[in-house]
C-alpha positions in Angstrom: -3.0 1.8 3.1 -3.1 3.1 -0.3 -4.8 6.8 -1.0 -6.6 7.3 -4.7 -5.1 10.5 -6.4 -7.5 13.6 -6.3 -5.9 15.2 -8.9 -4.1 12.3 -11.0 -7.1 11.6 -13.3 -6.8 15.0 -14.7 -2.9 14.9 -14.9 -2.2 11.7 -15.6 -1.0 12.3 -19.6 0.9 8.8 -20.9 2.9 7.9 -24.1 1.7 4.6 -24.8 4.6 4.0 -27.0 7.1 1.7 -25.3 9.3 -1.3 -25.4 7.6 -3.9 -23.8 9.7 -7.2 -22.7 8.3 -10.5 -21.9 6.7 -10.0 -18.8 5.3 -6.9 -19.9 1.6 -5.8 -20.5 2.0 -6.2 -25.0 1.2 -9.6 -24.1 -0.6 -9.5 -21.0 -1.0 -11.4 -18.1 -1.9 -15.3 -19.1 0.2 -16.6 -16.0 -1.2 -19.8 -13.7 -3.2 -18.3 -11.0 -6.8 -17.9 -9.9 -8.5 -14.4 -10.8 -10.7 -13.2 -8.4 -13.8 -11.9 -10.0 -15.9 -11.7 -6.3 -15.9 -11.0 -2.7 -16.2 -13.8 -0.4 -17.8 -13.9 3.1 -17.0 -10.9 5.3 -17.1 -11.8 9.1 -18.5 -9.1 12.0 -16.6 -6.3 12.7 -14.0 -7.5 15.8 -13.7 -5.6 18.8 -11.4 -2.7 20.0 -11.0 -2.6 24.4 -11.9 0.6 25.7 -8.4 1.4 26.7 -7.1 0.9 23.5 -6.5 4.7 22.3 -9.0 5.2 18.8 -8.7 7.8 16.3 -11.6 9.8 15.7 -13.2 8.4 12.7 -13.6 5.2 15.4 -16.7 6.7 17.1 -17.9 9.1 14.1 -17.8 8.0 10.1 -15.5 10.5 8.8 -14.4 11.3 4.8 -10.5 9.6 3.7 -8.3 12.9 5.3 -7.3 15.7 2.9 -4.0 15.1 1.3 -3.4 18.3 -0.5 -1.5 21.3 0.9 1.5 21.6 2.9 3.1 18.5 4.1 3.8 18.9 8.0 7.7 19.1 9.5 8.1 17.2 12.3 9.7 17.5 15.7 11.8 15.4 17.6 8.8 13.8 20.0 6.5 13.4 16.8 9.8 11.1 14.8 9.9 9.3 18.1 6.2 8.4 17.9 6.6 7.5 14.2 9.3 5.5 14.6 7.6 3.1 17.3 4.4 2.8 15.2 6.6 1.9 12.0 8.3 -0.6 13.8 5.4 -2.2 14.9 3.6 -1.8 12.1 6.0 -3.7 10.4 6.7 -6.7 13.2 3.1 -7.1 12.6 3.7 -7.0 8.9 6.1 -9.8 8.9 4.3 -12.2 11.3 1.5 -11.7 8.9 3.4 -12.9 5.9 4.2 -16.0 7.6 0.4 -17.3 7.1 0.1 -16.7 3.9 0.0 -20.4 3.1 -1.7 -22.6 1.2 -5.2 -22.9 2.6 -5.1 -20.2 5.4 -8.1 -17.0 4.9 -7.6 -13.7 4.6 -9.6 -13.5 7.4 -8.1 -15.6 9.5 -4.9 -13.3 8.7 -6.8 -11.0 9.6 -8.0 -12.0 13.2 -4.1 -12.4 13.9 -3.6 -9.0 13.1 -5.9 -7.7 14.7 -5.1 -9.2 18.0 -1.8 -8.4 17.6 -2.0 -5.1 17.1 -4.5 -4.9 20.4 -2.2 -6.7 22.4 0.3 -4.5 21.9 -2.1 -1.3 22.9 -2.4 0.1 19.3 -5.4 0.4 17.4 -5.5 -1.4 13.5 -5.6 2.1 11.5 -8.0 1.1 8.8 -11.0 -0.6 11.0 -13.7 1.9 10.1 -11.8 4.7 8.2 -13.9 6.1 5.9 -16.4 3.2 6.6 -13.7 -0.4 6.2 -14.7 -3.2 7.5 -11.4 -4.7 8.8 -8.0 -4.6 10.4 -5.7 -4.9 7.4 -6.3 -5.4 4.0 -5.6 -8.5 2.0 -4.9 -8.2 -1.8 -4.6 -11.0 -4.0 -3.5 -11.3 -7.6 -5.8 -9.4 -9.9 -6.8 -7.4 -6.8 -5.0 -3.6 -7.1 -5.0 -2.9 -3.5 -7.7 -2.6 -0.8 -9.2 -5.7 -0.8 -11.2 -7.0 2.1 -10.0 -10.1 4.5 -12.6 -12.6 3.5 -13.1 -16.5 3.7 -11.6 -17.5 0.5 -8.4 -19.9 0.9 -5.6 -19.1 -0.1 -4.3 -21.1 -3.1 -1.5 -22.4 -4.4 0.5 -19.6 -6.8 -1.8 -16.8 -5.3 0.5 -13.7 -4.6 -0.9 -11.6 -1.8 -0.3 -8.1 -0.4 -0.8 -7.9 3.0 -1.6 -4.1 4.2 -0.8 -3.1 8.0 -1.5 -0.2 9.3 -1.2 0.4 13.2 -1.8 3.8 15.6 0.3 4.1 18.6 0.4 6.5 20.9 -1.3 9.2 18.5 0.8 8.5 15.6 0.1 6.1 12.4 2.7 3.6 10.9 1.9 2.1 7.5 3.6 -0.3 5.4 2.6 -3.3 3.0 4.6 -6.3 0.7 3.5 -8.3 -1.7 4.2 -12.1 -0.3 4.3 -15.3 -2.7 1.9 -18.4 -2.0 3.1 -21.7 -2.6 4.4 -22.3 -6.0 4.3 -19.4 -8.2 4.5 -19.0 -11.8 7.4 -17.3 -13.5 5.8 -13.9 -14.4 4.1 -13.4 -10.6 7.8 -14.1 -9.1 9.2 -11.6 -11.7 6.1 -8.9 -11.2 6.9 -9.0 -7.2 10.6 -9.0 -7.6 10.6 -6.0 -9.9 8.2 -4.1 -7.4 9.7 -4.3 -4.4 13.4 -3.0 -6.4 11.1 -0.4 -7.8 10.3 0.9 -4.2 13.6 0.4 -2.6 15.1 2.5 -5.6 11.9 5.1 -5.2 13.2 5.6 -1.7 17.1 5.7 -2.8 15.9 8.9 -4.8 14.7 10.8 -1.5 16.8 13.6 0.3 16.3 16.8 1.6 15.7 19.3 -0.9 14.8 16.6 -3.8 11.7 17.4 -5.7 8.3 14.9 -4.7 8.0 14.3 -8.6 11.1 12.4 -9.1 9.3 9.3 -7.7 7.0 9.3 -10.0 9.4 10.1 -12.6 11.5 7.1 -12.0 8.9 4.6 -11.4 7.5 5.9 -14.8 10.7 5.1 -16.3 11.2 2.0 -14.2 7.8 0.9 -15.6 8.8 1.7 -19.7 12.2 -0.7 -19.0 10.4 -3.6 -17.3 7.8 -4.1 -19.4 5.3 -2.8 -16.4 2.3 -0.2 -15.8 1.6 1.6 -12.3 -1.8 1.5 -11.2 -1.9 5.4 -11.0 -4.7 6.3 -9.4 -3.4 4.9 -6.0 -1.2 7.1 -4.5 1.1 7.7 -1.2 0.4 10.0 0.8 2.0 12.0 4.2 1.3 10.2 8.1 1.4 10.9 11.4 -1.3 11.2 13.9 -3.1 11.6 10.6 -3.5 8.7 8.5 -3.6 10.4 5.7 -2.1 13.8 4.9 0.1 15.9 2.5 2.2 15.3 0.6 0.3 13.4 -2.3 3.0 11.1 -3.9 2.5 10.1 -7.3 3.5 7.5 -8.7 3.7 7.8 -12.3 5.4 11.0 -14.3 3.9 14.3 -13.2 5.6 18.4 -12.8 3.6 18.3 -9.8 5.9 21.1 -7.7 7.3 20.5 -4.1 10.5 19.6 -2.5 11.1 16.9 0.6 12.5 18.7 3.7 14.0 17.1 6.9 11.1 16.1 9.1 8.4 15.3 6.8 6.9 12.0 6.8 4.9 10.2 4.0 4.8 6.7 2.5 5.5 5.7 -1.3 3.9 2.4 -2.5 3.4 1.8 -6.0 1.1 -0.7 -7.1 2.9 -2.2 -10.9 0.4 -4.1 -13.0 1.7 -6.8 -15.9 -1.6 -5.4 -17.7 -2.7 -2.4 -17.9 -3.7 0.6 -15.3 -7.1 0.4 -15.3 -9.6 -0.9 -12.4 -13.0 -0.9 -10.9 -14.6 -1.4 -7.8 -16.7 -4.7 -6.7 -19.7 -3.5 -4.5 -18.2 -3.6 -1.3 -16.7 0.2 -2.6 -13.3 -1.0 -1.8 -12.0 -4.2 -3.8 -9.9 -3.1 -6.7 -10.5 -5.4 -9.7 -8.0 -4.8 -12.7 -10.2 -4.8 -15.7 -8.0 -6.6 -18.0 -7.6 -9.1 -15.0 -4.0 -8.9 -14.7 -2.0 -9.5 -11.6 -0.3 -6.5 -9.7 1.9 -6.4 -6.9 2.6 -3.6 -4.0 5.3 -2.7 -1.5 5.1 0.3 0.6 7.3 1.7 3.5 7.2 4.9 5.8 9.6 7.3 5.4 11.2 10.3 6.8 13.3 12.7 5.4 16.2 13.8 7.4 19.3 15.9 7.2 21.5 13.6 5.3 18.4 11.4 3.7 15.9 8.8 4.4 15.3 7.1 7.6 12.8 3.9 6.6 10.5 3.6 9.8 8.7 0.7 8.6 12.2 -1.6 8.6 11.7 -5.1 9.5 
């Protein structure tokens, strides 16, 4: 689950001179699809079992965590505990992709999730953090990120990013992908194809003792060459029994200072628009519309940094 940037309003400083290729935002997005310009029905809240372990902000509404300051180094028994909530986390992830059909709600996506998750004794991280209604989130088309499972069908040539988040034993695993319903134009398969290469190459770039901002650097340039804009205000962000900690990872250019070292956990997930960057919120305080009403796409994946490089713990 995406984190918006505390500082990246004020830092965020773009050439807007670029080459833009066919896909790219100088013509803007005019693919087939359906915009979504509301939120649909939102069902009740579903239950959590008692003996499911819940993080605090369960039994007490609680701020988004604080992602600035130093990023935590894990130990041995905390990597374990990652490594089996990533791996659920994404299990849970997949399954979900496979009912993202024509006709199926995001809220009946949803309701799998959420039992999955349960059955497996873990708790669906964003259920009430920082006041969300449900167990994953469900984004489709012009929708940035965060958008809530609802009763609108899914539709033929919709792309959807499916969210998952789970906590396991006291630690948080959190990954998303941008899946493809039904038939779907030439400019959505191209915008999903490029983002998920953008984040597999974002995480090629990670190693112990490489600096946080060349993420952002690269998917910056990434961006330029594909004819593409990141959505920067959304942002990664360090997990573990926190769902969200330091480090902040940016992902557009930025000198922010700080180097990865082995143990540290955090995910990168950049969300890359065929229109433009900007957004706003429908009144449900989550949903986020692009303005221009251009489709975006996401993939995101856990990492850690270890001695030699990058373990992914959100792996299928």
């Amino acid at each position: 689950m995406v984190r918006i940037g505390l500082l990246n309003v004020l830092m965020r400083q773009k050439a807007l001179s670029r080459n833009f290729f066919k896909f790219g935002k100088k013509n803007g997005d005019t693919g087939n699809f359906a915009r979504i310009v509301s939120a649909g029905k939102v069902s009740e809240e579903r239950s959590v079992p008692d003996e499911i372990q819940k993080p605090a902000y369960y039994f007490k509404n609680l701020p988004p965590g604080d992602t600035l300051g130093t990023p935590e180094i894990k130990n041995k028994e905390q990597i374990e505990g990652m490594r089996l909530s990533g791996k659920l986390a994404a299990q849970v992830l997949r399954e979900c992709g496979k009912l993202a059909v024509v006709g199926k709600t995001t809220d009946e996506i949803d309701a799998y999730a959420h039992d999955r998750i349960i059955g497996a004794n873990a708790y669906p991280s964003p259920l009430r953090y920082a006041g969300f209604p449900k167990s994953i989130c469900t984004s489709i088309n012009n929708v940035a990120c965060h958008g809530i499972p609802d009763d609108r069908k899914l539709e033929n040539g919709d792309i959807i990013n499916i969210d998952v988040t789970v906590f396991l034993n006291g630690y948080h695993g959190d990954c998303s992908k941008t899946f493809l319903v039904g038939d779907v134009d030439e400019k959505g398969r191209y915008l999903v194809d490029a983002t998920k290469s953008c984040l597999d190459q974002s995480i090629d770039l990670c190693g112990p003792d490489v600096e946080f901002q060349k993420i952002g650097q690269f998917i910056e340039s990434f961006c330029s060459e594909h004819g593409l804009e990141s959505v920067a205000a959304f942002i990664g962000h360090g997990i573990g029994s926190y769902f969200h900690g330091p480090p902040e990872i940016y992902h557009y250019y930025n000198d922010v200072p700080g180097k990865m070292q082995p143990g540290m956990t955090f995910t990168i997930e950049p969300i890359l628009s065929l229109g433009g960057s900007e957004y706003d919120l429908l009144e449900d305080g989550w949903t986020a519309l692009s303005l221009d009403g251009a489709r975006s796409a996401q993939f995101e994946h856990t990492i850690l940094i270890t001695d030699n490089g990058t373990e992914i713990l959100t792996k299928p």
